[in-house]
C-alpha positions as CSV (number, residue, x, y, z in Angstrom):
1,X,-25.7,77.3,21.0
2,X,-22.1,77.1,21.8
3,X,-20.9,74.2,23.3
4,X,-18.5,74.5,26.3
5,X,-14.9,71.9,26.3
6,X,-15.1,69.3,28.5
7,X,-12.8,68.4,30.8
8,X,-10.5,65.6,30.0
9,X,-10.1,62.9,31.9
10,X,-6.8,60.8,32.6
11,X,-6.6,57.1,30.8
12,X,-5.0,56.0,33.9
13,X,-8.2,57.1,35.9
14,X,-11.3,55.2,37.3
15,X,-13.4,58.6,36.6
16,X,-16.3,57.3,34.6
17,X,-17.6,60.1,31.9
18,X,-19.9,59.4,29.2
19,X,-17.6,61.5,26.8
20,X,-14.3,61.0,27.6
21,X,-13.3,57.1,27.9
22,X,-11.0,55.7,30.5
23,X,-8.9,53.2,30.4
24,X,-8.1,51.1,33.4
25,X,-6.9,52.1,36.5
26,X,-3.7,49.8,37.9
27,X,-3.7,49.7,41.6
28,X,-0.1,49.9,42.6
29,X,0.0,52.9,45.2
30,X,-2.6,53.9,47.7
31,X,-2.7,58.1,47.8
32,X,-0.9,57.5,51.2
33,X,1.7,55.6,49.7
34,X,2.7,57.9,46.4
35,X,6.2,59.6,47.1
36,X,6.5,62.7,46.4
37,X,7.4,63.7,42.7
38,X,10.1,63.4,41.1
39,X,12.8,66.9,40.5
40,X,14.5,66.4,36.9
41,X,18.0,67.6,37.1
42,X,19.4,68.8,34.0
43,X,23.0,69.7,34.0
44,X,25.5,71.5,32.1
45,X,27.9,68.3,30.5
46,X,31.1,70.5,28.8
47,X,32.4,69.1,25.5
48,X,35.8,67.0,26.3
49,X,37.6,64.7,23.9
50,X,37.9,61.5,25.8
51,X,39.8,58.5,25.3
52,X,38.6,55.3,24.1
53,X,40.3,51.5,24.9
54,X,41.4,50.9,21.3
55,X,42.7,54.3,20.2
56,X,39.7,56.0,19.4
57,X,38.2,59.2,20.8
58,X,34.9,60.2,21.5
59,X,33.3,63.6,21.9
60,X,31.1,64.3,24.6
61,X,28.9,67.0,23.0
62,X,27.7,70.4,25.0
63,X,24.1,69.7,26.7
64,X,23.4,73.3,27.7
65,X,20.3,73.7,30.3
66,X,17.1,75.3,27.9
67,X,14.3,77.2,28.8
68,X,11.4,75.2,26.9
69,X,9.8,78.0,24.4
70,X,8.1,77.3,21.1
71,X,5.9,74.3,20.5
72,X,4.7,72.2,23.7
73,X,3.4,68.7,22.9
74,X,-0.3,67.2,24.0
75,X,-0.2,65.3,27.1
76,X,-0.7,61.8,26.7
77,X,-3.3,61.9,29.7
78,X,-5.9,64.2,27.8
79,X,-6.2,62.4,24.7
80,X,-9.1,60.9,23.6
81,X,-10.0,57.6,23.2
82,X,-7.2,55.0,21.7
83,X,-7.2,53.1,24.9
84,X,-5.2,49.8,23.4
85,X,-2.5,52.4,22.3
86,X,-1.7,53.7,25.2
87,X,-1.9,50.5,26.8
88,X,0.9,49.4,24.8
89,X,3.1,52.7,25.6
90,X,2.6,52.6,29.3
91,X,3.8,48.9,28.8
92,X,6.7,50.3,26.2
93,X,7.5,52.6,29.1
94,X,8.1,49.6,31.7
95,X,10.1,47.4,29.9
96,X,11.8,49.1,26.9
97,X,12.9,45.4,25.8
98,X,9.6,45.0,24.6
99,X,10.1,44.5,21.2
100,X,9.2,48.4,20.0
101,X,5.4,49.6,18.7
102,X,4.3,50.2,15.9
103,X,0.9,52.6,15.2
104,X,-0.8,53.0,11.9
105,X,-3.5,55.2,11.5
106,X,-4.6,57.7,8.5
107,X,-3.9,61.6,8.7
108,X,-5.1,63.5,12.1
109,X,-5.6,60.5,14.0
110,X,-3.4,61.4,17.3
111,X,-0.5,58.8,16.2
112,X,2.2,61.5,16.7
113,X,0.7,63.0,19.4
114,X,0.3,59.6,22.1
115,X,4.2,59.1,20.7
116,X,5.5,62.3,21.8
117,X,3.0,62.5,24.4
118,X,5.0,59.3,26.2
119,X,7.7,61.3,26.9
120,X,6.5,63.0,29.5
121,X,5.4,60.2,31.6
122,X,9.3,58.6,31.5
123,X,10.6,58.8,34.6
124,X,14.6,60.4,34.7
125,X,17.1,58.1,34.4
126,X,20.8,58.0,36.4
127,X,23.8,58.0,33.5
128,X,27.1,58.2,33.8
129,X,29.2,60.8,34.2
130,X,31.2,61.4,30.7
131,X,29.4,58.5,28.8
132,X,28.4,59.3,25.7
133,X,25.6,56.9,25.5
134,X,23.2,57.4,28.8
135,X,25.2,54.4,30.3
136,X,23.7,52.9,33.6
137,X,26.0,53.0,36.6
138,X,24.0,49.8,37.9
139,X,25.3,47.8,34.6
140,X,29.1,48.5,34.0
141,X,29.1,45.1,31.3
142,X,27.0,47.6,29.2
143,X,29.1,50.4,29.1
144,X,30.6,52.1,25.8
145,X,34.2,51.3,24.9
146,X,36.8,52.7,27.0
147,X,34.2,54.0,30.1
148,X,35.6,52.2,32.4
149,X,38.8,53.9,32.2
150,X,37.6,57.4,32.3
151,X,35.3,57.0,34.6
152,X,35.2,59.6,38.0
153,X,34.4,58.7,41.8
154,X,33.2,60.7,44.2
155,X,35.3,61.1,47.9
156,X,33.5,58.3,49.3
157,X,34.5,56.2,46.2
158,X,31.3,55.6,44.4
159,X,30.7,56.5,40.4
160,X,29.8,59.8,39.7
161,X,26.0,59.7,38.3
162,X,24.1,62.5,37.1
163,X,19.9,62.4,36.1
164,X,18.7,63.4,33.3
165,X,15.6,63.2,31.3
166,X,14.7,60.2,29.4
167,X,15.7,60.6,25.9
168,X,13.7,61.5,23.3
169,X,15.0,60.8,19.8
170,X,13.2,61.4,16.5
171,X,15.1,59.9,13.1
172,X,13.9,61.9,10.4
173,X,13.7,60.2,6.9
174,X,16.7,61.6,5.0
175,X,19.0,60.3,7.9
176,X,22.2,59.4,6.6
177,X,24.3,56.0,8.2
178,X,26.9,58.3,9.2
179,X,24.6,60.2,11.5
180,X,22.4,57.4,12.5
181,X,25.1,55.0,13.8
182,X,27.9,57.5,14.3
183,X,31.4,58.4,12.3
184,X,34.5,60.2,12.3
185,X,34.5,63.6,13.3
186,X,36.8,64.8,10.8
187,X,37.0,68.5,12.4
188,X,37.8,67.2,15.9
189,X,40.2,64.8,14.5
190,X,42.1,67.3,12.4
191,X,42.7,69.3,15.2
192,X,44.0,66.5,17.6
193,X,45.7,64.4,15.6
194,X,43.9,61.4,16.7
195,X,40.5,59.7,15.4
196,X,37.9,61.4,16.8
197,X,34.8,59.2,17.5
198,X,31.1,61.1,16.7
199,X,28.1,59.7,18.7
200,X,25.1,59.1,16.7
201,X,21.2,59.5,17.3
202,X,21.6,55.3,18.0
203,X,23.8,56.3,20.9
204,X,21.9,59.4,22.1
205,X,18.4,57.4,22.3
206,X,20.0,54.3,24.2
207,X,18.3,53.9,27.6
208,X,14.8,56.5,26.0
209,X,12.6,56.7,22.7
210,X,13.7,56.1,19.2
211,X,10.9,57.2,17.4
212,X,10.5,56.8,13.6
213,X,7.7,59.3,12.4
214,X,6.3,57.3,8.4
215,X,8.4,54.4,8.5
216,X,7.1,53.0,5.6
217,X,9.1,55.8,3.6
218,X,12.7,55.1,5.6
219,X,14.9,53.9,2.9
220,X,15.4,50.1,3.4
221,X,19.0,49.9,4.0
222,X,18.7,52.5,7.0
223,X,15.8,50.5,8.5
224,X,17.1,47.0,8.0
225,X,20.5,49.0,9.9
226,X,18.1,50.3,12.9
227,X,16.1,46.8,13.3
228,X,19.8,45.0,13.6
229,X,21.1,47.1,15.8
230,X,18.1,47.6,18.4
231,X,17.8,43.5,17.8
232,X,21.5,42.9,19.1
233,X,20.9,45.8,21.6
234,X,24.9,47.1,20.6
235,X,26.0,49.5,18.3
236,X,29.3,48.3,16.8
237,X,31.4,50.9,14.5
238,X,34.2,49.5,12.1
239,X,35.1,52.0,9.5
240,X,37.2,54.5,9.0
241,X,40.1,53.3,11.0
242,X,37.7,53.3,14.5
243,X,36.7,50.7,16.1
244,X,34.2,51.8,18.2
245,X,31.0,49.7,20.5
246,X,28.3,51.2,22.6
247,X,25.0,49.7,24.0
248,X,21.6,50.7,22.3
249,X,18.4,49.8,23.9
250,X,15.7,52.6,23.2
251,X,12.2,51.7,22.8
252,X,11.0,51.9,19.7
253,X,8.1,54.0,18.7
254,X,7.0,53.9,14.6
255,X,3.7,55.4,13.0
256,X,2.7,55.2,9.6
257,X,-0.2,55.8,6.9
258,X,-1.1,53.0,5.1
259,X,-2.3,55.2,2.2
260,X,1.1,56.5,1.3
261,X,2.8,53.0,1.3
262,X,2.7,49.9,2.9
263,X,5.5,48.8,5.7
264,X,7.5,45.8,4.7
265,X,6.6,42.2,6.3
266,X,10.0,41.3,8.2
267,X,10.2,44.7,9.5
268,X,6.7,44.8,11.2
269,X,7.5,41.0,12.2
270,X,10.3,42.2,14.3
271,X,8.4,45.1,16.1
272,X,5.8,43.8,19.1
273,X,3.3,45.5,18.7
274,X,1.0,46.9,16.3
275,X,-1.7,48.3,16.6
276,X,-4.3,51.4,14.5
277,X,-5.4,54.4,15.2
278,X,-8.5,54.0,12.7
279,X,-10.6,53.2,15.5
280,X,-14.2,55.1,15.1
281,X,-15.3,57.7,17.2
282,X,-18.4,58.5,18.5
283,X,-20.2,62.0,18.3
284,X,-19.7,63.0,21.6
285,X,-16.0,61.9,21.6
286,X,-15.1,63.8,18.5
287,X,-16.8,66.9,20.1
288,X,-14.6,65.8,23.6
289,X,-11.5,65.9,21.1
290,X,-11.7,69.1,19.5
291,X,-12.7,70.9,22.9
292,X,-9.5,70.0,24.4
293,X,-7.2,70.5,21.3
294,X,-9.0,73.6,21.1
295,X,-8.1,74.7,24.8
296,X,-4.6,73.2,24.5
297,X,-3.9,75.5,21.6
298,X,-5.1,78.8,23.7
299,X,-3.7,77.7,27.2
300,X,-1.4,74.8,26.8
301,X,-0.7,75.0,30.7
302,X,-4.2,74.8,32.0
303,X,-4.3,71.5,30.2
304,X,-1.0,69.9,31.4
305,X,-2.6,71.2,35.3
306,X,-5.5,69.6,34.8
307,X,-3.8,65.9,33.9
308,X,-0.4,67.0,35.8
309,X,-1.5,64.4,39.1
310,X,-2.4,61.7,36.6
311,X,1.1,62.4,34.8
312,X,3.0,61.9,38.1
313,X,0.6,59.0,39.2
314,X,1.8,57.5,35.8
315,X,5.3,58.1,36.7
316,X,5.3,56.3,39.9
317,X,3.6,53.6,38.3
318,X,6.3,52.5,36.0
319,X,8.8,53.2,38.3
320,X,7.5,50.6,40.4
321,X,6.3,48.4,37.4
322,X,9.9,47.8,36.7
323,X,10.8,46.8,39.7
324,X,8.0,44.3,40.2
325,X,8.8,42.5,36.5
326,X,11.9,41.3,37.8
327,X,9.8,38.7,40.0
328,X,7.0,38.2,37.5
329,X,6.6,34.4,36.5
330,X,4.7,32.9,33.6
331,X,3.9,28.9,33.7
332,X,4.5,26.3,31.4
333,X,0.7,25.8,30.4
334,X,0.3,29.9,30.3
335,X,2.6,29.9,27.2
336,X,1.2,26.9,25.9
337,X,-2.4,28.3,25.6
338,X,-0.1,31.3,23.9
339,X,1.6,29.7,21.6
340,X,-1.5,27.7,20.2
341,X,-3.4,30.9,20.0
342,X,-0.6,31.6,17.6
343,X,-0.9,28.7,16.1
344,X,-5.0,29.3,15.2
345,X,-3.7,32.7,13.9
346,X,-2.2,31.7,11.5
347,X,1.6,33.3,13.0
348,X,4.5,32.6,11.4
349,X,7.7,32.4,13.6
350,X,7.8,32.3,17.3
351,X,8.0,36.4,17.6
352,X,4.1,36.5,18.3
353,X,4.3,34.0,21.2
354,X,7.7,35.0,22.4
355,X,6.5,39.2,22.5
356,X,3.1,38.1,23.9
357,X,4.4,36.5,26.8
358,X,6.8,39.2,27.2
359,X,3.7,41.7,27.3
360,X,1.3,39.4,29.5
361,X,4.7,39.9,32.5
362,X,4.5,43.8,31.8
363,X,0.5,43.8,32.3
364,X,0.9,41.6,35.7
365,X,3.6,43.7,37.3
366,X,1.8,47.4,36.4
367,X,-1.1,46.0,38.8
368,X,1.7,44.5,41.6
369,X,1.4,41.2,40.9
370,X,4.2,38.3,40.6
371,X,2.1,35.9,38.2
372,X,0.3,36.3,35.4
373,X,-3.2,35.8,35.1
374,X,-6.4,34.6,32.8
375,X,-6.4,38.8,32.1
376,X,-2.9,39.4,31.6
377,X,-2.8,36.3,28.4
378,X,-6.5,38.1,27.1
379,X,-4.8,41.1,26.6
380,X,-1.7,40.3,25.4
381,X,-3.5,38.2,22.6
382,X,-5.1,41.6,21.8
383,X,-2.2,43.3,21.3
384,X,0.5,41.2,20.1
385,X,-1.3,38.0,18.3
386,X,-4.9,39.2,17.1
387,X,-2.8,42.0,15.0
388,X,-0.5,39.4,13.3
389,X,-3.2,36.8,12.6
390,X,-4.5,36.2,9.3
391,X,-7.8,35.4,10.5
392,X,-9.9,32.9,8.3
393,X,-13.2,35.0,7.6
394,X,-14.7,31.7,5.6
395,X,-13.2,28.5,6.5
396,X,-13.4,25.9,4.5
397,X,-17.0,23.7,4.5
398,X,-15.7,20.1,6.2
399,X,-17.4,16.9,4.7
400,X,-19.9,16.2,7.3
401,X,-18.7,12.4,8.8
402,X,-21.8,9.7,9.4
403,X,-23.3,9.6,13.2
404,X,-21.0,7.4,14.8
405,X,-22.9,3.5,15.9
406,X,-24.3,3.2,19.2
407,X,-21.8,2.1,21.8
408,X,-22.5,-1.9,22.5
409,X,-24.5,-2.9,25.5
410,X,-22.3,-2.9,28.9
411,X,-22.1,-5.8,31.7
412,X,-22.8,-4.6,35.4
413,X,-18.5,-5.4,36.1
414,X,-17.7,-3.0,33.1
415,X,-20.1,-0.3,34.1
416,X,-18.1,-0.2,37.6
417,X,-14.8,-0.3,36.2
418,X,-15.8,2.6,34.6
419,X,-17.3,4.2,37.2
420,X,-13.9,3.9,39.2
421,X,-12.3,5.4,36.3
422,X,-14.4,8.6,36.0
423,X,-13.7,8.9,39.8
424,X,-10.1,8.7,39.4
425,X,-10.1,11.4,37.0
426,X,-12.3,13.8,38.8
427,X,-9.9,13.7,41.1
428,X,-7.0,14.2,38.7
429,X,-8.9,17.4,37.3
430,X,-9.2,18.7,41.1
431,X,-5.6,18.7,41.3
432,X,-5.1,20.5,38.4
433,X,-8.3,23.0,39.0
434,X,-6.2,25.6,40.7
435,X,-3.5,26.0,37.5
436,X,-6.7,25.8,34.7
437,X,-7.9,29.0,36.8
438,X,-5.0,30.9,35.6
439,X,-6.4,30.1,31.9
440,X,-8.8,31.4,29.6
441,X,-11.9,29.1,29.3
442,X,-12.2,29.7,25.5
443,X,-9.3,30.7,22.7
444,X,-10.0,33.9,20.8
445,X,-9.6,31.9,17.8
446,X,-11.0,28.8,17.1
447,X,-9.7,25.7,15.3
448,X,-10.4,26.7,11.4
449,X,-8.7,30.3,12.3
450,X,-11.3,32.8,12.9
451,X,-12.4,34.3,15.3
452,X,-14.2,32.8,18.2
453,X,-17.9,33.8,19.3
């Protein structure tokens, strides 16, 4: 009997299927409400050599317009299962500053696929015109070196600004510095006579996706270069008689496979999150998988009709995600219950803390909201602390203490002294009943670090 593909639903949908999994939906528009999709310009940028402040020049390279043709990547929307994953990339999409993801998984698990698959849920982005590095109009203290000098204005005096796609920028693993972080284009600068300045990928992916496909094979000193750089959030060149700075704030996307080497400590300590892809699947979900893989492979654009409303859905989203985490607020006693969930972890540092607040803000402002709640710390513990814990599966057997000795008898005075005193602190906990609300009732871990019940 053959059996038919199902149809795949969105993870951003509230469609309940027995097959395919959804993940939750976040409330932000009403159907009345959803503007009307975005148009992604592309346009044709000409190579120019153009002047930097300190004697440099850099080369804007030729972005031609391209028909897409040859292979089409799998829409985020239709794949299967990994619901925490892509949780943490809709999150990666709002706020970039995240801290980066990381996704292990073994072969054939889907961890390229939801990578590349975020790309076509980034909304287009507004650059300059001429800047070599995506540079937003709306942040001139970020611009590259010598921008400001060369930059255009329209008749009615405003910055030129074009859109164009998000970036998308793969490092493959023979990457050499010179490439990565940019050098001296030594063709260019023969023919000028002045030092010509080449962009690398660092500058390409600033304001997009920097995505490192088997990180755990990068040669060190290239990685401990990335992580420095995407930690300061500037690229600064001095070699080669160039002197050369240009901002660099991609999001970082990494996958790996354990079985072909393990990913050093300090460089999954700096990335936010990290979470596997060796999750197991039921029967009917492997059978949901291959149906839609299958009909992806003999009509790719069926598929990307049948998720294209939850695509754009996704796009408005995060556009109006990253509007709302600019007002998002976190209390004092919210990152306290954070930082000792850390704490029964077993976390070293104050990354796990520090990222997990910063993801509990990007969970409240993808459902509208200006505070984080008891959800919003839950899940960010899921993501960002339960990963880095070094959970305790057999603590240690404490020496059991004697029964303490029966309290001595009370007078009638002392019984209503206390009495007064329980009443005064009922009161005291009604005061503070509205903040505990905006607290989990239980930690995930408990004292001896394992996991809670």
């Amino acid at each position: 009997m053959a059996l038919s593909p199902p149809a795949p639903t969105c993870f951003l949908s509230n469609l309940s299927s027995s097959i395919l999994p959804s993940v939750k939906l976040y409330p932000l528009l009403t159907p009345s409400l959803t503007p009307k999709r975005l148009h992604n310009r592309l346009r044709v940028r000409a190579a120019v050599s153009l002047e930097s402040g300190n004697g440099a020049v850099t080369v804007a390279t030729e972005k031609p317009e391209r028909t897409p043709y040859g292979r089409q990547y799998f829409p985020l929307a239709a794949v299967v299962g990994q619901d925490a994953i892509k949780t943490a990339l809709l999150l990666g999409a709002i706020d970039g500053e995240i801290g980066g993801i990381a996704i292990s998984g073994k072969r054939g698990t889907a961890k390229t696929v939801m990578a590349r698959g975020l790309h076509a849920i980034l909304p287009p982005i507004d650059v300059v015109v001429g800047s070599i590095a995506n540079a937003d109009p709306a942040c001139p203290e970020e611009w590259e070196d010598g921008l400001a000098d060369r930059v255009e204005y329209d008749s009615a005096g405003n910055i030129k600004t074009q859109i164009v796609k998000s970036p998308f920028v793969q490092i493959p693993l023979g990457v050499t510095e010179d490439r990565l972080i940019g050098s001296v284009d030594v063709e260019e600068s023969v023919k000028s006579g002045t030092t010509v300045f080449q962009p690398g990928l660092l500058a390409e992916a600033h304001r997009g996706v920097l995505y490192v496909d088997e990180i755990n094979l990068l040669d060190e000193g290239i990685s401990n270069l990335l992580l420095n750089v995407l930690t300061e959030g500037v690229n600064i060149v001095e070699r080669e008689g160039i002197s050369f700075r240009h901002p660099c704030k991609p999001l970082l996307i990494a996958t790996y496979n354990p079985e072909e080497g393990a990913v050093r400590e300090h460089l999954l300590d700096r990335v936010a999150v990290n979470l596997s892809a060796d999750l197991p699947m039921s029967f009917e979900d492997r059978v949901a998988a291959v149906g839609i893989a299958t009909q992806f492979q003999e009509c790719s654009n069926e598929v990307f009709e049948m998720v294209k409303e939850e695509t754009d859905f996704a796009k408005t989203q995060i556009i109006l995600a990253r509007e709302y985490l600019k007002d998002v607020s976190i209390s004092r006693e919210q990152l306290k219950y954070l930082v000792m969930e850390a704490l029964r972890g077993g976390c070293q540092g104050h990354r796990a803390e520090l990222y997990a607040a910063r993801v509990a803000k990007c969970l409240a402002a993808l459902e509208g909201r200006e505070k984080v709640n008891v959800d919003d710390l839950k899940k960010a513990v899921e993501l960002v602390i339960l990963p880095r814990s070094i959970i305790n599966e057999s603590p240690p057997e404490q020496n059991q203490q004697p029964p303490p000795p029966p309290p001595p008898p009370q007078n009638q005075d002392s019984a209503e002294e206390q009495n007064e005193e329980e009443d005064q602190e009922d009161e005291n906990d009604e005061e503070n009943e509205q903040q505990q609300e905006q607290l989990p009732e239980e930690f995930i871990f408990d004292a001896e670090g394992g996991l809670g019940g």
